[in-house]
C-alpha positions in Angstrom: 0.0 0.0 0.0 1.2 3.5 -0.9 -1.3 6.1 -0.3 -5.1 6.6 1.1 -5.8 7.0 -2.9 -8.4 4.2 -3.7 -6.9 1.1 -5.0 -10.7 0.8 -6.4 -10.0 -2.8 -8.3 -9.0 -4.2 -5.4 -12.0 -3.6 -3.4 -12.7 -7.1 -1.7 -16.1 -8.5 -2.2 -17.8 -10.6 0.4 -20.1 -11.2 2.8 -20.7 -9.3 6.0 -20.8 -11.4 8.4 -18.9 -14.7 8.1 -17.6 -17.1 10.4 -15.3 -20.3 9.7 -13.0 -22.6 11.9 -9.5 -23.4 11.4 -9.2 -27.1 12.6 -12.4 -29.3 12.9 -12.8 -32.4 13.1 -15.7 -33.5 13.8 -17.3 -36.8 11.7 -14.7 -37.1 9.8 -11.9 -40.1 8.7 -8.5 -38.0 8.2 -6.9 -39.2 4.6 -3.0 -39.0 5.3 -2.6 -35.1 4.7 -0.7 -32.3 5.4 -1.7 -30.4 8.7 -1.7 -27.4 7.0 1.0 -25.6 4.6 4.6 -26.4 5.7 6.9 -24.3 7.5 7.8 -20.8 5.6 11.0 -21.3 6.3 10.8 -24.5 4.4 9.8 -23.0 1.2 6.3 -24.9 1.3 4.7 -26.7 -1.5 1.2 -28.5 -0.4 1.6 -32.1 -0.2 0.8 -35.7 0.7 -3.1 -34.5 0.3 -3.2 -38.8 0.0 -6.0 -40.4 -2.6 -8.1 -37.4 -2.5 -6.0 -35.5 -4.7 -2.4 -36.4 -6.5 1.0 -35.0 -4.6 1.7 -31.1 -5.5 -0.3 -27.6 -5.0 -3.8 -27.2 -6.1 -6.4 -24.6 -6.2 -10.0 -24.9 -6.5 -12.8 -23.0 -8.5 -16.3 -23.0 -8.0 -18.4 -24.9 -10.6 -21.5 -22.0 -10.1 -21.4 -18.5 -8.9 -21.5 -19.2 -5.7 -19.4 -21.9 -3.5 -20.9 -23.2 -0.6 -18.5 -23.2 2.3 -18.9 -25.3 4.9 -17.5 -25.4 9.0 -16.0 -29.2 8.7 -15.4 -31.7 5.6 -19.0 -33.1 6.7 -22.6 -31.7 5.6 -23.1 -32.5 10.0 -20.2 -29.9 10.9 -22.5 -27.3 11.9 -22.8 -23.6 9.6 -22.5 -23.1 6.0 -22.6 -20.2 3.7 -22.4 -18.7 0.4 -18.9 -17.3 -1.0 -19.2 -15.3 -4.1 -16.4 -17.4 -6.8 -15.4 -14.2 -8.3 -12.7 -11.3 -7.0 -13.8 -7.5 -7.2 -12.4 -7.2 -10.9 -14.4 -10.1 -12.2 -11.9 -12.7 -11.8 -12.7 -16.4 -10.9 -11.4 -17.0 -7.7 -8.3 -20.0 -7.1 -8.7 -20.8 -3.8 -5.6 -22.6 -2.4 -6.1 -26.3 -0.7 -4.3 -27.4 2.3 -5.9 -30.6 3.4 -8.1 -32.6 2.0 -10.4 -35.3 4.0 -12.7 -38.3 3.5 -16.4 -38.0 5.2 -18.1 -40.9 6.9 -20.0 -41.2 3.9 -16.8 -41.6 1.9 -17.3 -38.2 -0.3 -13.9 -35.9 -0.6 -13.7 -32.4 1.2 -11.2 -29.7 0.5 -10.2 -27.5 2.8 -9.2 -24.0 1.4 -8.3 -20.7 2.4 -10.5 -17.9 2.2 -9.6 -14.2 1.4 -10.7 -12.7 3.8 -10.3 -11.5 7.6 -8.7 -12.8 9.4 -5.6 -14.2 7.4 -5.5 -17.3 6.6 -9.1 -18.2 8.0 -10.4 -21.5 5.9 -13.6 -23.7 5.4 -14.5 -26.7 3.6 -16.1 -27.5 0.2 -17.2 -30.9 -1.5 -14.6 -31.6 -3.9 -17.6 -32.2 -6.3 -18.4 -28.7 -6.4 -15.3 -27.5 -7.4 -12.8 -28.3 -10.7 -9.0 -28.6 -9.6 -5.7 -27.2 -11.1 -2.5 -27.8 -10.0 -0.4 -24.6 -9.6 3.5 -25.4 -10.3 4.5 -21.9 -9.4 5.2 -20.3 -6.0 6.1 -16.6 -4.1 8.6 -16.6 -0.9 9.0 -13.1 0.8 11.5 -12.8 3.0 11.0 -9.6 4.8 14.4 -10.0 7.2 16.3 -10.3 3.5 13.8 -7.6 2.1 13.6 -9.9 -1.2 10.8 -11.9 -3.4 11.8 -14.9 -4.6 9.5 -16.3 -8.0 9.9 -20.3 -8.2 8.7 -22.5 -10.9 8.5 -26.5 -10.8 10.8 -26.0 -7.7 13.6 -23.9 -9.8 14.3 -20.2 -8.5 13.5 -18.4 -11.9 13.7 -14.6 -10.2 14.8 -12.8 -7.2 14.4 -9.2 -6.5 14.6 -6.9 -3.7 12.0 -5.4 -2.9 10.1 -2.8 -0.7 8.3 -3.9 2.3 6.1 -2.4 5.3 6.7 0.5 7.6 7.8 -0.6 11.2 4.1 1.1 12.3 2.4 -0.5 9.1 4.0 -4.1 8.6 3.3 -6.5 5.5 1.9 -9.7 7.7 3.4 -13.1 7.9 2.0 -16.3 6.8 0.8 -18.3 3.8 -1.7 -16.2 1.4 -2.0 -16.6 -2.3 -2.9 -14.5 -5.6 -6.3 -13.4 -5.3 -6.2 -10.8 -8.5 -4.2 -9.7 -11.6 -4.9 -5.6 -11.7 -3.0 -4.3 -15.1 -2.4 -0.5 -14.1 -3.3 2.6 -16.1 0.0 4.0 -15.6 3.8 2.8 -14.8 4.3 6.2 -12.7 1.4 5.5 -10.7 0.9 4.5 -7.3 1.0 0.9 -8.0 3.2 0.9 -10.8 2.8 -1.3 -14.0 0.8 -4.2 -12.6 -0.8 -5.3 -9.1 -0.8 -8.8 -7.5 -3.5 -9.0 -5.0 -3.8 -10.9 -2.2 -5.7 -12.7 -0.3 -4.3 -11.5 3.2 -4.8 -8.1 4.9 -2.5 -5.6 6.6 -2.8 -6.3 10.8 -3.2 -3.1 11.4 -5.0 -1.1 8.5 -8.5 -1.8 8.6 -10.3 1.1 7.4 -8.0 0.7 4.4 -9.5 1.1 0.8 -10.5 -2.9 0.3 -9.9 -3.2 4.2 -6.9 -3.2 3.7 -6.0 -5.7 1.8 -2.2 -6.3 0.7 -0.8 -6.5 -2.8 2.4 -7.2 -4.4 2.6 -4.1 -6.5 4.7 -2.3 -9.1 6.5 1.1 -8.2 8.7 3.7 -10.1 11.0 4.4 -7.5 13.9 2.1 -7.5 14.9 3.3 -4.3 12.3 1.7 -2.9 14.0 -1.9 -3.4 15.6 -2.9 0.1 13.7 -0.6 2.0 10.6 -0.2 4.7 8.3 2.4 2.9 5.0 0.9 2.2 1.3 0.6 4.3 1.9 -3.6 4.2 2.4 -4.3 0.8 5.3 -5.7 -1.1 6.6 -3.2 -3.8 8.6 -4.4 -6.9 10.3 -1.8 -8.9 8.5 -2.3 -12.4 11.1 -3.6 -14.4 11.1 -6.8 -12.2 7.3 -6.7 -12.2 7.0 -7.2 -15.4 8.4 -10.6 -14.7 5.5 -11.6 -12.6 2.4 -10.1 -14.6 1.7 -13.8 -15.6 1.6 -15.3 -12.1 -1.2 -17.4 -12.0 -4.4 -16.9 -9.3 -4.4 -19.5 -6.9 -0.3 -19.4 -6.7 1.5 -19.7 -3.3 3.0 -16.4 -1.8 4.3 -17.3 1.8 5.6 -14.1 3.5 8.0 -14.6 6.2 10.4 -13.2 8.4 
């Protein structure tokens, strides 16, 4: 984030009041799976999701308009609601899968994460109501090293330094993923050539245009590389942006410190 101008096409869309639980359990026969994403500091790719799904990173989309989230990987696991499968700008959304589970019944659940507050929150959806794509590309920022690195099919393809948050406006930690592609009207502007949103927030900027949602953004200002200057989000001078415009929704981008 640069400045309290609107960053109007990232405006986040959904619903008022939602509520979701990170670890249930209830009815439900674990497959072998992945707690969650691995370590950071391991340079995470989702795996061992067991017969569910193959080995590697998948997201899911919605097969209508709107995906029906659920509390647990069981229809029994208490409240459900609507999630709109498109972004603000239109875009159908990737979720990114971390486990995946087996009901009593024997029908596959997905969990995914959810972009929205707070980070990293998840639910569940039947695997039937989503189709699958396996993402081969990930994000690491390392905000003690002040760098992104770009991998694809495990090989480092880019590394840039970049700008990162303000001591009093920090870029959160943890495991988030690309939640739109914004093409910017002008490379001088306040996002540069291209914005990555995604689907985590700033922890303290809440009144934020978009509530504050972060974004892996261009800038103009090369001495913004190496440097604490931004409202949370990661700024990429716009020559090395350019290199990312193609990042797929749904990929990977685990901040840590």
């Amino acid at each position: 984030m640069t400045s309290r101008r609107p960053f109007a096409l990232l405006l986040v869309v959904c619903l008022a009041a939602v509520g979701c639980s990170r670890d249930v359990t209830t009815d439900v026969t674990p497959v072998r799976v992945a707690a969650a994403i691995s370590s950071p500091a391991a340079e995470p790719s989702l795996v061992a999701l067991g017969p569910v799904l193959p080995q590697g990173t998948f997201v899911a989309r919605a097969r209508t308009p709107n995906l029906t989230i659920w509390n647990g990987p069981a229809t029994s696991s208490g409240r459900k609601w609507n999630f709109s499968s498109r972004n603000a700008v239109g875009q159908p959304l990737s979720f990114l899968i971390t486990t995946a589970a087996r009901d009593q019944s024997g029908d596959a659940w997905l969990r995914i994460l959810l972009p929205i507050r707070p980070n990293e929150a998840a639910g569940w959806v039947r695997k039937d109501d989503v189709t699958l794509r396996r993402v081969d590309q990930r994000i690491v920022v390392d905000l003690s090293e002040r760098s992104l690195r770009y991998f694809s099919d495990g090989e480092l393809v880019d590394r840039f330094a970049v700008g990162i948050g303000r001591p009093e406006t920090p870029t959160a930690t943890g495991t988030f993923y690309i939640w739109a592609q914004v093409p910017q009207a002008s490379a001088s502007g306040p996002y540069g050539v291209f914005a990555l949103g995604l689907s985590g927030f700033s922890p303290v900027l809440k009144d934020w245009p978009g509530g504050g949602r972060m974004a892996i953004h261009g800038t103009s200002n090369p001495g913004d590389r190496g440097q604490m200057v931004s409202h949370g989000c990661v700024r990429v001078f716009n020559e090395d942006m350019l290199d990312l415009r193609r990042v797929p929704l749904g990929t990977p981008v685990v901040i840590q410190t």
